[in-house]
C-alpha positions in Angstrom: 106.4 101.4 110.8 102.5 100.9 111.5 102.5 99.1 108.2 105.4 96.6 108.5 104.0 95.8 112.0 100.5 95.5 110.7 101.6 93.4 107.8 103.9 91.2 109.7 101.1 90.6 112.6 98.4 90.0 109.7 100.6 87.8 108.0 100.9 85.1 110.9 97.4 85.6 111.3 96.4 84.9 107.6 98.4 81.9 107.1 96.1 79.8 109.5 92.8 81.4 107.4 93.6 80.2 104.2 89.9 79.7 103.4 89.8 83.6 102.7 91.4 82.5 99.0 87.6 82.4 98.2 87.2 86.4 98.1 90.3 86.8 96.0 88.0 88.4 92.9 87.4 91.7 95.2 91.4 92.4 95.1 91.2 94.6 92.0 88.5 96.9 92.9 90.2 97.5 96.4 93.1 98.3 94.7 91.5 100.5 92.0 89.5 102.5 95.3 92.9 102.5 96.6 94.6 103.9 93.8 91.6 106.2 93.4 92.3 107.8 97.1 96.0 108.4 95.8 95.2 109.8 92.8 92.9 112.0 94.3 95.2 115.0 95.8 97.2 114.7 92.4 97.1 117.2 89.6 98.0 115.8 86.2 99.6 118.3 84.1 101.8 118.5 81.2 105.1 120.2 83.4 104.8 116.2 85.3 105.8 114.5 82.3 108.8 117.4 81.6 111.4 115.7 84.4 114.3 113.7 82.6 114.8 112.1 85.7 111.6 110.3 85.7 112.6 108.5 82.7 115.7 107.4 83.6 113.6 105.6 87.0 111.1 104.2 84.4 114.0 102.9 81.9 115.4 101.1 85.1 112.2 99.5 85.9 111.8 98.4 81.9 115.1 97.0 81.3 116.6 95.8 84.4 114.1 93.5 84.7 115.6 91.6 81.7 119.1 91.2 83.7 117.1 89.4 86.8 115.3 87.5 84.7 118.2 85.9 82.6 120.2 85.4 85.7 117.5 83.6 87.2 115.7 81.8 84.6 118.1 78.6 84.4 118.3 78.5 87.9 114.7 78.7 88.7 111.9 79.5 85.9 108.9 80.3 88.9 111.8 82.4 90.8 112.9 84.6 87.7 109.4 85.3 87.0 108.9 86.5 90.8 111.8 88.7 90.2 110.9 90.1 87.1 107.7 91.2 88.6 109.0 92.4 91.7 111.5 94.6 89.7 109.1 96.1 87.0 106.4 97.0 89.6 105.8 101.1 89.5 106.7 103.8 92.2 104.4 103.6 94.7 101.4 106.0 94.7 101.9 106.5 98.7 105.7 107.6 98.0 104.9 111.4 97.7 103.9 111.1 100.8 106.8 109.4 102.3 108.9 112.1 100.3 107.2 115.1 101.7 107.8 114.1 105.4 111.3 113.7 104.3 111.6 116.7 103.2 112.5 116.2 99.8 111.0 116.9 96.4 107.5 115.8 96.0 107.1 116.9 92.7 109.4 114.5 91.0 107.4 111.4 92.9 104.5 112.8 91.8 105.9 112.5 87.7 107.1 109.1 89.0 103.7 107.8 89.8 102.1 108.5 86.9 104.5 107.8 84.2 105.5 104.7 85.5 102.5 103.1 86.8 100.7 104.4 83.2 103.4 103.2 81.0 104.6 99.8 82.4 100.8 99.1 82.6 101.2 99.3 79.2 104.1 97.2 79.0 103.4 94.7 81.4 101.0 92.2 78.9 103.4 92.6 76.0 106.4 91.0 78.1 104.2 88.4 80.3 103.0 86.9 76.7 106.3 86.5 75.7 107.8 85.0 78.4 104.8 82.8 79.9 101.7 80.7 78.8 98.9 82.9 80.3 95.8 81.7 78.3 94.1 85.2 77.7 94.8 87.4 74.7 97.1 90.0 74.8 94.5 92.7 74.3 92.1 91.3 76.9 95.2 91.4 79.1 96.6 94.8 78.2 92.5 96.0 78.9 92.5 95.3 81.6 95.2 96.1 83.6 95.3 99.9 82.2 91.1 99.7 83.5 93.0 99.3 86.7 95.4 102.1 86.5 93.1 104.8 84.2 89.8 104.4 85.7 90.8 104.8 89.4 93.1 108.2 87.9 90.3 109.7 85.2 87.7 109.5 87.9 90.3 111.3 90.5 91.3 113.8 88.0 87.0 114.8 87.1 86.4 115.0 90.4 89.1 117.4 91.4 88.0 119.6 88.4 84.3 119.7 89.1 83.8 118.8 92.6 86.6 120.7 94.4 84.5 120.5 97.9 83.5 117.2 97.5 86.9 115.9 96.8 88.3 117.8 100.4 85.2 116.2 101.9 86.2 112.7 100.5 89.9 113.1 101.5 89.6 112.9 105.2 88.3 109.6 105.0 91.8 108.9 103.6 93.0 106.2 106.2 90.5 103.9 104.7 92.7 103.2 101.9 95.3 101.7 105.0 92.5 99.0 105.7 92.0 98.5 101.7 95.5 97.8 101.8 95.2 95.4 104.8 92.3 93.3 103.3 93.8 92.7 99.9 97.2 91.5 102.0 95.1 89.4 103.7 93.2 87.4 100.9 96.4 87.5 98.7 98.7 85.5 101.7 95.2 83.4 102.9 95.3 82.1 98.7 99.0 82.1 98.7 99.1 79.9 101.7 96.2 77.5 100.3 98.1 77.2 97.6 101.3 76.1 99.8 99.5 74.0 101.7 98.0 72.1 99.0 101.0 71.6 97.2 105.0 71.0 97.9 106.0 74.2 98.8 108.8 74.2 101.2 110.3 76.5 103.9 113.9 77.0 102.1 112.0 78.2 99.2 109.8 80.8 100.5 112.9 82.2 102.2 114.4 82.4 98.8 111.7 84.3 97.3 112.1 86.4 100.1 115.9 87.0 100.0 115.5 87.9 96.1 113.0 90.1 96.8 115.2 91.4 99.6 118.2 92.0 97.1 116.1 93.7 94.7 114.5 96.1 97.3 118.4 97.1 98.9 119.8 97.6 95.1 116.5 99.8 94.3 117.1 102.0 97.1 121.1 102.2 97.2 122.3 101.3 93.8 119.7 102.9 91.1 119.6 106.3 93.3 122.8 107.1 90.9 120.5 107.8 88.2 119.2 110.6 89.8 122.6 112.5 90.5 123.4 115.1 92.7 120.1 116.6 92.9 117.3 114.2 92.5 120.0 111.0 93.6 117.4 110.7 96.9 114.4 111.3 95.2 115.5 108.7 92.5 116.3 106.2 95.1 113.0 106.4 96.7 110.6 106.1 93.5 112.8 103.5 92.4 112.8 101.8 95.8 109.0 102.2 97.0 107.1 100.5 94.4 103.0 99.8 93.7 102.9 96.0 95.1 99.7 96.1 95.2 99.7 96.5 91.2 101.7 93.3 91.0 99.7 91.5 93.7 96.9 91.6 91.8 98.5 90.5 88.4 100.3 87.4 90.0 96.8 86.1 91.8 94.6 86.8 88.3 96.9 85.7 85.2 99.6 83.2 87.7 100.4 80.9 90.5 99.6 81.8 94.1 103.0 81.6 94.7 104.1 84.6 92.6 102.4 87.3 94.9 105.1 86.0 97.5 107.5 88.1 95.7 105.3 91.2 95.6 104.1 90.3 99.8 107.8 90.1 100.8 108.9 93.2 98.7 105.8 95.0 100.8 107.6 94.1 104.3 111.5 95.3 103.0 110.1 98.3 101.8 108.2 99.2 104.5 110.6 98.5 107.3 113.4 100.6 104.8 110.7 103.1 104.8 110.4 103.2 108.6 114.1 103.5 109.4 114.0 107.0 107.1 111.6 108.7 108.4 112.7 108.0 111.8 116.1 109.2 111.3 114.8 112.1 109.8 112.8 113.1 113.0 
């Protein structure tokens, strides 16, 4: 809840700042120290990449995407593009968290994390070149984005391995990763709302992007948690459901349109608020 309520106050604020677009270069390395602070109380090992179950959540975010986009595409080119990012984003690096206070099994968000923020960064270039114009080469591009992902998890892992202490020492100052998270929503919806301003843009069709995104958040959640079954059918639904937006933020204001991190900025508020109403019906 303290994130939906922060985002949504931020947002209004942002909005009447749009001269922050200007600092929009510093969103990759506050999302690489954030994904560094998450990566830092996980343990790679080889029994994490063992878990079926992870790969049915990572076929889902690989191929589904195509269904959205098709759907889309003749209706609106700039929307199907918001969609397909918004539904190929990886599980959320925070969502073992969210799973432990829910009492479920952490160990399968965990897999999650790492095999589908790893391998759909590998992905990711392959299907933008295809399906857009972005004037960078596809190994430039693929480069990167896994810098992004592997340098932020290969310094976690050394660290854990050789500075045990100094890695506890680190994790208390956890919380700064919440006002990491803060300033890159901030720059993203000041640039996203430069970008509005200085263009078109109209009401109706920010509410659209946000109703998409909305549809693809309740279908994450409810619909893919069959893949999971019996056992794993919550778990499922919540690494399907929680995804790394801030992954996707960063791609749509580096290689696209202002615009496009509208999907990723909406899919940030449904999540959280969905995310809020668990946890506090668990308590």
């Amino acid at each position: 809840m303290k994130k939906s309520i922060s985002l949504l106050l931020c947002i209004i604020w942002w909005i009447l700042v749009p001269q922050a677009s200007e600092f929009s270069y510093i969103i990759r390395y506050l999302l690489m120290f954030m994904l560094f602070m998450s990566f830092l109380w996980i343990k790679v090992s080889l029994k994490i990449f063992s878990k079926k179950e992870v790969y049915f959540v990572l076929l889902a975010n690989l191929l589904i995407w195509a269904l959205w986009y098709l759907l889309l595409y003749k209706f609106d080119s700039k929307l199907a593009l918001i969609a397909l990012m918004v539904w190929m984003t990886p599980t959320a690096t925070a969502s073992p968290a969210v799973l432990r206070f829910l009492k479920w099994k952490v160990d399968f968000a965990i897999s999650a994390v790492l095999v589908t923020n790893i391998v759909i960064a590998i992905i990711f270039p392959f299907i933008f070149k295809t399906i857009s114009d972005i004037d960078i080469s596809l190994w430039s591009l693929l480069i990167q984005i896994l810098t992004v992902i592997l340098v932020p998890l290969l310094l976690a892992q050394l660290l854990q391995y050789t500075l045990p202490k100094k890695t506890e020492i680190i994790l208390k100052y956890k919380n700064l990763s919440f006002y990491a998270w803060l300033l890159v929503c901030f720059v993203a919806v000041a640039k996203a709302s430069n970008f509005i301003q200085n263009s078109d843009t109209n009401t109706s069709y920010i509410i659209l992007i946000a109703s998409v995104s909305a549809a693809i958040c309740l279908i994450s959640f409810k619909v893919w948690s069959l893949l999971g079954g019996k056992k794993l059918k919550l778990e499922t639904s919540q690494t399907l459901g929680q995804k790394n937006t801030m992954l996707t933020l960063w791609i749509a204001m580096t290689y696209f349109w202002p615009l496009i991190a509208l999907g990723p900025i909406t899919y940030l508020v449904w999540h959280n608020l969905y995310n809020a109403f668990k946890l506090s019906r668990c308590k």
